[in-house]
C-alpha positions as CSV (number, residue, x, y, z in Angstrom):
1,X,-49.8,12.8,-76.5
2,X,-51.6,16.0,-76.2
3,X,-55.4,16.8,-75.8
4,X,-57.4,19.2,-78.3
5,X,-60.5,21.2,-78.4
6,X,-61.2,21.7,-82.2
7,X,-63.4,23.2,-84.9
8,X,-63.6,21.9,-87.9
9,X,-65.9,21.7,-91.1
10,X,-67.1,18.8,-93.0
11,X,-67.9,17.9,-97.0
12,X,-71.5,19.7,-96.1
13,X,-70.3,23.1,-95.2
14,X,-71.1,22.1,-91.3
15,X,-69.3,23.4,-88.3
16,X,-68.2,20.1,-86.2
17,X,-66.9,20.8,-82.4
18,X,-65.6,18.1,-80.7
19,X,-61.9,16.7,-78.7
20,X,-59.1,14.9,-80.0
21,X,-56.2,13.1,-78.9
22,X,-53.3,14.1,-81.0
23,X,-49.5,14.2,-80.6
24,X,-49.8,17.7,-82.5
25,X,-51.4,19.8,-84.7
26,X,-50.6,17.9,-87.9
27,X,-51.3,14.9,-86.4
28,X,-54.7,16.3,-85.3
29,X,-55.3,17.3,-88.9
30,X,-54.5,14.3,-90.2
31,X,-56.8,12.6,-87.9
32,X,-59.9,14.6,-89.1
33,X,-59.0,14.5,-92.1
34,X,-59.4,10.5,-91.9
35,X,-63.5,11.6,-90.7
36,X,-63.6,14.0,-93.5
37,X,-63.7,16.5,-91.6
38,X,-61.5,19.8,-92.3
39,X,-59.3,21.6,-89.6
40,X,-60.4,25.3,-88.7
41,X,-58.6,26.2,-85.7
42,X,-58.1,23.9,-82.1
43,X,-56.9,24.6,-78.8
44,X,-54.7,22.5,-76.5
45,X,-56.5,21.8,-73.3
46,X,-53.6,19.4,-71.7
47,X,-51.7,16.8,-71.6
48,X,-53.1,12.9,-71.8
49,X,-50.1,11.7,-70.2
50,X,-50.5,13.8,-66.9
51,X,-54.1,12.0,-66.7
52,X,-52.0,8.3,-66.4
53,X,-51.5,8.5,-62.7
54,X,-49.7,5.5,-62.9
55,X,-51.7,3.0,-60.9
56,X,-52.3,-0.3,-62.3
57,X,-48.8,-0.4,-63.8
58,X,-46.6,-2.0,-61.2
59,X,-42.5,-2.4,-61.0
60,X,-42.6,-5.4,-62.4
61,X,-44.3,-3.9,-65.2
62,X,-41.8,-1.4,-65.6
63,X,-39.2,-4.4,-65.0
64,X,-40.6,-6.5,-68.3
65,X,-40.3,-2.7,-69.9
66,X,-36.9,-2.4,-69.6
67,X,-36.1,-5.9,-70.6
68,X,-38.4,-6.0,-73.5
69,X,-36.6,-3.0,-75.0
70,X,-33.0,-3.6,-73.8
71,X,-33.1,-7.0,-75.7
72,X,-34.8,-5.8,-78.7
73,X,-32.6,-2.4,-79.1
74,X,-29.4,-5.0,-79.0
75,X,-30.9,-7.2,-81.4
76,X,-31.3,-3.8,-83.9
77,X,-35.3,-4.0,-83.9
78,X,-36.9,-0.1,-84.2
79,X,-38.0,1.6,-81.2
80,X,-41.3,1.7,-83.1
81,X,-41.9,-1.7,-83.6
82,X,-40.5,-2.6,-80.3
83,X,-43.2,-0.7,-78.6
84,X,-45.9,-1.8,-80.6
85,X,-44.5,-5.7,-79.9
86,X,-45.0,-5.1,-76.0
87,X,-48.3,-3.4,-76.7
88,X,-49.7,-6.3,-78.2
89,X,-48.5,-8.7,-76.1
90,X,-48.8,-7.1,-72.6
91,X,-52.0,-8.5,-70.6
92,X,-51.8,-4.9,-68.5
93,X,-54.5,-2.5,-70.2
94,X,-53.0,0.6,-68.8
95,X,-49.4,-0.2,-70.1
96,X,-50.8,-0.8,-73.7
97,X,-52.8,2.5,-73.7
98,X,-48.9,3.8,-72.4
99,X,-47.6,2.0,-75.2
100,X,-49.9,3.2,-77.8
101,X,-49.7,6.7,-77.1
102,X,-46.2,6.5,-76.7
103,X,-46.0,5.0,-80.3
104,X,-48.2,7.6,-82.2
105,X,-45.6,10.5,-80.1
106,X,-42.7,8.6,-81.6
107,X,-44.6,8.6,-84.9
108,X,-45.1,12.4,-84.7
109,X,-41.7,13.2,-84.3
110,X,-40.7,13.2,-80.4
111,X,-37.7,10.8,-79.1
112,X,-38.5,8.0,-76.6
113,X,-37.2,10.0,-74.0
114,X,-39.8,12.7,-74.2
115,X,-42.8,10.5,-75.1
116,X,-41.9,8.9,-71.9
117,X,-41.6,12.2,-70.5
118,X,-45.4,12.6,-71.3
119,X,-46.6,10.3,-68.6
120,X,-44.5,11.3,-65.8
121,X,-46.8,9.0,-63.6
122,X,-45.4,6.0,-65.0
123,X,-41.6,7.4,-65.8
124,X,-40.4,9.9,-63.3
125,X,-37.6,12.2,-63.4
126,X,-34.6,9.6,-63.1
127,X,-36.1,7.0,-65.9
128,X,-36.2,10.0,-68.3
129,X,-32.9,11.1,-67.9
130,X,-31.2,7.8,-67.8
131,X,-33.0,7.3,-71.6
132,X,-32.0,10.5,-72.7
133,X,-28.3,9.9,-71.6
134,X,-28.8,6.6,-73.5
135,X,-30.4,7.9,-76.4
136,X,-26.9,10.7,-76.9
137,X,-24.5,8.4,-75.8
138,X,-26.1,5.9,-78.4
139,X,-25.9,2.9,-75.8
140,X,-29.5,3.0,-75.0
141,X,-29.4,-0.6,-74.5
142,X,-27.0,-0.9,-71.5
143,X,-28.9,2.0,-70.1
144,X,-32.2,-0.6,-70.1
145,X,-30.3,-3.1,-68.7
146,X,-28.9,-1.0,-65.5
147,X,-32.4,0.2,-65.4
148,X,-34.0,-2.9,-65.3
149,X,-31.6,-4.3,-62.6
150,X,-31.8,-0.3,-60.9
151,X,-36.1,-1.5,-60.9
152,X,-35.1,-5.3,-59.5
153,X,-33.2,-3.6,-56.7
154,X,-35.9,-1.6,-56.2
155,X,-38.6,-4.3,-55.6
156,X,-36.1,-6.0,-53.6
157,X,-35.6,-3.2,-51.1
158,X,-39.7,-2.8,-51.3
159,X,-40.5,-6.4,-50.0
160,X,-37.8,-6.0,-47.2
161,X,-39.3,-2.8,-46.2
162,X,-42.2,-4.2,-46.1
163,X,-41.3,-7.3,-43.9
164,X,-40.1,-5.0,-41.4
165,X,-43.6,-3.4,-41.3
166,X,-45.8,-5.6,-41.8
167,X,-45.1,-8.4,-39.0
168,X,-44.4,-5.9,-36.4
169,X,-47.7,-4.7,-37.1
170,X,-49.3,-8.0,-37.0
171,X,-47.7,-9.1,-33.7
172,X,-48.9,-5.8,-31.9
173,X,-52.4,-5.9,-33.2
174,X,-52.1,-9.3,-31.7
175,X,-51.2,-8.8,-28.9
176,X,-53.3,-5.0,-28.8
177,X,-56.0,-7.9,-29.2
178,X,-55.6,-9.6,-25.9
179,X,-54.8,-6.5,-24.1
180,X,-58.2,-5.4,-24.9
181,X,-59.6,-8.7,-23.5
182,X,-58.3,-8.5,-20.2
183,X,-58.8,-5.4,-19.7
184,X,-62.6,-4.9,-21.0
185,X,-64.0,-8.9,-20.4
186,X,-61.7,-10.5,-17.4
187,X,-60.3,-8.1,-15.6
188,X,-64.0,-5.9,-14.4
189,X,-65.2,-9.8,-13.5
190,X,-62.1,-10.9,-11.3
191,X,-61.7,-7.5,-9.8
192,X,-65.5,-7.3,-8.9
193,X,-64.6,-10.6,-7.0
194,X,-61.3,-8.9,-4.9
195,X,-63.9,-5.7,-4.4
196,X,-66.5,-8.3,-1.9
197,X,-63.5,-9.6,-0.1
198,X,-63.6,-5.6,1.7
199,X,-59.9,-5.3,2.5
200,X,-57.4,-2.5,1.5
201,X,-56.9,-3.2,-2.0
202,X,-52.8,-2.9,-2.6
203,X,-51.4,0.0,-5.2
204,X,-51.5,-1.9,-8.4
205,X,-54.8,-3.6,-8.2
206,X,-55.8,0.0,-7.7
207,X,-53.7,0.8,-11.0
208,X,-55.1,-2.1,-12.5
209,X,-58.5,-0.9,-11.6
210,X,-58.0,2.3,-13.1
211,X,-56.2,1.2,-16.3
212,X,-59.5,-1.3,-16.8
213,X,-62.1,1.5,-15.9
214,X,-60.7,3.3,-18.5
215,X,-60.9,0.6,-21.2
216,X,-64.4,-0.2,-20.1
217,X,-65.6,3.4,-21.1
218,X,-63.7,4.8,-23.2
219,X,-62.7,2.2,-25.0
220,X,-63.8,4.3,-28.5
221,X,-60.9,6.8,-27.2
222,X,-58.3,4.2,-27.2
223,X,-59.3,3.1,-30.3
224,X,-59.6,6.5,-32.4
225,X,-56.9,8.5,-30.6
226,X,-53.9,6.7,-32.4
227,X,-55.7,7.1,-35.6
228,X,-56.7,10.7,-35.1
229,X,-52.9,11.3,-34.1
230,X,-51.7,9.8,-37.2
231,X,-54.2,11.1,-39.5
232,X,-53.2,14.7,-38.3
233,X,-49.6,14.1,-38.7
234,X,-50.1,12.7,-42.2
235,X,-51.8,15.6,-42.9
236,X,-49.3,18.2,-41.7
237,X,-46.5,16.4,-43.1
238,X,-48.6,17.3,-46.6
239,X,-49.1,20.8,-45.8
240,X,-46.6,21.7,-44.0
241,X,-42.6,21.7,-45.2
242,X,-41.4,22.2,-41.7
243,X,-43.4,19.4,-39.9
244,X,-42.7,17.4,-42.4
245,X,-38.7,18.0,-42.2
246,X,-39.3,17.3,-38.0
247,X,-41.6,14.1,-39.1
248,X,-38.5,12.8,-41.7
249,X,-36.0,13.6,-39.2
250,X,-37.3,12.2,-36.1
251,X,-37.5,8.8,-38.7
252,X,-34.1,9.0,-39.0
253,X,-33.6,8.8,-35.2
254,X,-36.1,5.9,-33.9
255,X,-34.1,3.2,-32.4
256,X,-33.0,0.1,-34.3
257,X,-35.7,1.4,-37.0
258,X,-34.5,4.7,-38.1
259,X,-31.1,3.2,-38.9
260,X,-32.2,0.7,-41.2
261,X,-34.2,3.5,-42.8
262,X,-31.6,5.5,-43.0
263,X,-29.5,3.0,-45.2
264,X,-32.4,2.0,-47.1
265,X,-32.0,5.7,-48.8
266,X,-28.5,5.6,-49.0
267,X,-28.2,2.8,-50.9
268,X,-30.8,4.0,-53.1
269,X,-29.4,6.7,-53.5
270,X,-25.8,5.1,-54.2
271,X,-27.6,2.9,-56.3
272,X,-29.0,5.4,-58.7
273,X,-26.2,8.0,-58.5
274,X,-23.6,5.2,-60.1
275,X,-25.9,4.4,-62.7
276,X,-26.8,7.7,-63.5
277,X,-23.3,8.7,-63.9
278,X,-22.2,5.6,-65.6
279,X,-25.2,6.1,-68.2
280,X,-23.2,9.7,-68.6
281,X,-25.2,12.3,-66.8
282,X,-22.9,15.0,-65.2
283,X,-22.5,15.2,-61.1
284,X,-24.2,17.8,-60.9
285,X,-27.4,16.9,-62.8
286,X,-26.8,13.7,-60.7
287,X,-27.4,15.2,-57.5
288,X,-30.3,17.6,-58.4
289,X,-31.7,14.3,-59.4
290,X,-30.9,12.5,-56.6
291,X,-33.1,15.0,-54.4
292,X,-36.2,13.8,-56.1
293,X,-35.6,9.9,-55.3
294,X,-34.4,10.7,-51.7
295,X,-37.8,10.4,-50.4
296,X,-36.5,11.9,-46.9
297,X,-36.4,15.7,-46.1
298,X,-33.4,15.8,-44.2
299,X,-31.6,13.6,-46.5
300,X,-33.0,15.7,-49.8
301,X,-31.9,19.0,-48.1
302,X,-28.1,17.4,-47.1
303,X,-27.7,16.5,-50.7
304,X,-29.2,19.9,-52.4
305,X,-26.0,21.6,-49.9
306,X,-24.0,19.1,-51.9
307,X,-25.1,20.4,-54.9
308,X,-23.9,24.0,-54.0
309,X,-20.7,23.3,-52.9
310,X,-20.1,21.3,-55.8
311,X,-21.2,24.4,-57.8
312,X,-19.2,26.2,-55.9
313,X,-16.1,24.5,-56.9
314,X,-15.8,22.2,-54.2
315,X,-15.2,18.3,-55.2
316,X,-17.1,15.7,-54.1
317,X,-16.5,14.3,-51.5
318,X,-15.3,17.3,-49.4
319,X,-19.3,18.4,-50.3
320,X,-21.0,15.7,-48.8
321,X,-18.6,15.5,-45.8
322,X,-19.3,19.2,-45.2
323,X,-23.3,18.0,-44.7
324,X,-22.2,16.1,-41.7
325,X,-24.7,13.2,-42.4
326,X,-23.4,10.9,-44.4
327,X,-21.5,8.3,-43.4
328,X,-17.7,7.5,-42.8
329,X,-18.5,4.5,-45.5
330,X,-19.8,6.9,-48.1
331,X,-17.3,9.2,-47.8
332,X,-14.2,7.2,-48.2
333,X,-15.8,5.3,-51.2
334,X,-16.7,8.7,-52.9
335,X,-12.8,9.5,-52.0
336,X,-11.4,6.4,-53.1
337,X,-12.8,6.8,-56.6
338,X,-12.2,10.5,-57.2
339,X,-8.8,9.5,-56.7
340,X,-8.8,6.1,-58.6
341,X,-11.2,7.4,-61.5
342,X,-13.7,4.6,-60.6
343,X,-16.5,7.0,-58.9
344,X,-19.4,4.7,-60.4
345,X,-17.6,0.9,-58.7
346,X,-17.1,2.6,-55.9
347,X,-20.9,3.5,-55.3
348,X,-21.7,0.6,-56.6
349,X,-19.8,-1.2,-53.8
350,X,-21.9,1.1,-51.6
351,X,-25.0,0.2,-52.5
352,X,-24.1,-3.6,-52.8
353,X,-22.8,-3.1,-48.5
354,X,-25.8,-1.2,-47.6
355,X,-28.3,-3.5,-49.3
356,X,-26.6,-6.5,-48.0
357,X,-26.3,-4.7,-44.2
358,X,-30.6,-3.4,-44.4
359,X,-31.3,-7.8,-45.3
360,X,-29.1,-8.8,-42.1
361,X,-30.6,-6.1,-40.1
362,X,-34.0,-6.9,-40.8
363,X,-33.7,-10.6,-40.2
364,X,-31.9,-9.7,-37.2
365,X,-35.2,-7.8,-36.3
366,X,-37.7,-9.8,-36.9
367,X,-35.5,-12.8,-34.9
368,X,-35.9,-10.1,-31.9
369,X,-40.1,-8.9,-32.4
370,X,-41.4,-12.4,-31.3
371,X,-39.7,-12.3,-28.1
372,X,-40.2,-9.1,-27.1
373,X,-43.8,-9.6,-27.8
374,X,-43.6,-12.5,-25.9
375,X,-41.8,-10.9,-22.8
376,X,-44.6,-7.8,-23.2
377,X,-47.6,-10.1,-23.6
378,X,-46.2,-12.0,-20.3
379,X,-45.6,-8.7,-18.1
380,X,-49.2,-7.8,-18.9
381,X,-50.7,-10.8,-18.1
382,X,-48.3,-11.3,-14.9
383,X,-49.4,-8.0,-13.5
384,X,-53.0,-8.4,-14.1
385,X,-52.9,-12.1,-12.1
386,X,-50.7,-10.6,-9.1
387,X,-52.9,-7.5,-8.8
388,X,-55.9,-10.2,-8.7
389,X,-54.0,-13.4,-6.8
390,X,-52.7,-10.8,-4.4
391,X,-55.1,-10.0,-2.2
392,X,-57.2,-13.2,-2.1
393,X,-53.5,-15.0,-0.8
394,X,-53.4,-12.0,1.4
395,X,-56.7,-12.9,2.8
396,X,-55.8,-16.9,2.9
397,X,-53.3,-16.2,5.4
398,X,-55.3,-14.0,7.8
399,X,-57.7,-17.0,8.0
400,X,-57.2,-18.8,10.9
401,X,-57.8,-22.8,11.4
């Protein structure tokens, strides 16, 4: 749905100025015609949809979406109708205003691919396609369903990358926590006691001396200078292609992490390619759209190259083992079904390995962070009591009886 400045003239002979929502120019006419009012001339000033930045409409949102309409376009029921349906019985206000406006676009002439196309913060690039594959192939309603399970996935992968974040994060803030303890509150009050015994204090209660000092006054630069780091990098990786293809690579590389990471996206990207070219979509559009959902530099760039060669007149899988990052995995599977015709099972089995390897990993993971905490938290405290303990036993046995 579009946006209009008009000028118009009502029953009176009066000029009227004012905005309109409108899917076009007859509909805008229409619409002031209903105020008796009389179009003179208008001006498109942009598009509603690209003000529907998409928050407040979730996955799951998206998730009833697809199963709302997959089940009604089975059971024959208009795309009209079906929209209005989920308008009225959503409890999400944003959605219905999607709804409505998508309605009144259908209404005005435009298929539900491109009245979804006019909020592209809701529907991006790959959900638009997918429908307007579906809506040529005439099996829209298969394409709903893959979509809907495509948006399951999705959440799926979501919540596990976020249970790799999240409890690390908890466990070092922790543990950050009681580092900040000792170092500010306990240790300046047991080392003050080891400074009046006036002996030679060894190397690491020196160390520890320092590393407290330092805590004790500037503790505000321990505190801001990760955040100030971050911040800055967050910020280059928004301005700057080039630190932000170092930033996505060096992800790619952390230990343990990066790997996971790394398969996360791949299977996404396995994921969406099978569905995209089971829903009928060439290879090649495939691939350009596969860029977009990437969400990695290095990766984006490595399949764009496979995009040339394929363009060049190479086949598949010779294109992405010419990238040298994908995977042995990958590139037999994308071999097996050039050769067996089943391209779309086989990536399908990629995604369905992947997936399945990211869960174990993670588990695996999260078995491991406690521990390590553990062992960290224990090497801290252990070096703080024998740089303390040290020197008053050292004293004990001078003392003579």
């Amino acid at each position: 749905m579009d946006f209009y400045q008009y000028k118009a003239i009502d029953q009176y002979g009066r000029v009227q100025i004012g905005q309109s929502d409108a899917v076009n120019v007859a509909d805008l006419e229409m619409r002031l015609r209903k105020l008796g009012l009389d179009l003179i001339n208008c001006k498109e000033l942009k598009s509603h949809g690209q003000n529907v930045s998409g928050r407040g409409i979730r996955r799951r949102d998206l998730i009833l979406f697809c199963f709302h309409m997959e089940q009604t376009s089975r059971a024959g029921v208009p795309i009209i109708d079906s929209l209005q349906d989920l308008r009225d019985s959503t409890e999400n206000p944003r959605l219905r205003e999607v709804m409505s406006a998508m309605t009144e676009s259908i209404t005005g002439g435009k298929t539900l691919s491109q009245a979804m196309g006019d909020f592209p913060g809701v529907f991006d690039t790959v959900i638009c396609s997918l429908i307007r594959a579906g809506e040529q192939s005439g099996n829209i309603g298969e394409v709903f369903r893959r979509l809907g399970e495509s948006l399951k996935w999705q959440d799926e992968q979501a919540s596990m990358a976020k249970k790799l974040i999240m409890y690390p994060a908890f466990v070092g803030t922790v543990v950050l926590g009681v580092v900040f303890f000792l170092m500010i509150y306990l240790v300046p009050q047991l080392v003050s006691f080891v400074k009046t015994m006036g002996q030679e204090l060894p190397a690491h209660t020196k160390a520890l001396i320092f590393v407290s000092n330092i805590f004790v006054h500037y503790w505000y630069a321990v505190i801001l200078a990760p955040i100030v780091l971050v911040a800055a990098v967050l910020i280059g990786v928004r301005v700057n292609p080039g630190i932000r293809l170092a930033v996505d690579g060096l992800k790619l590389k952390l230990p343990v992490v990066g790997n996971i990471l790394e398969k996360i996206i791949l299977a996404r990207l396995a994921g969406f390619f099978a569905m995209m070219y089971a829903s009928g979509i060439t290879i090649i559009d495939c691939i350009r759209t596969s860029e977009d959902i990437a969400g990695n530099k290095v990766i984006e760039n490595a399949v764009r190259n496979v995009g040339q060669q394929i363009a060049d007149g190479k086949n598949l899988s010779d294109s992405f083992a010419a990238t040298g990052l994908f995977p042995p995995l990958i590139l037999r599977m994308i071999r097996v079904g050039e050769s067996t015709g089943g391209l779309e099972q086989s990536l399908e089995n990629v995604a369905y390995f992947y997936t399945r390897d990211v869960k174990e990993s993670i588990e695996r993971l999260q078995t491991m962070i406690e521990p390590t905490m553990t062992v960290i938290l224990g090497l801290i405290i252990g070096w703080v009591m024998m740089s303390v303990l040290g020197p008053i036993y050292d004293l004990i046995t001078k003392i003579k009886i």
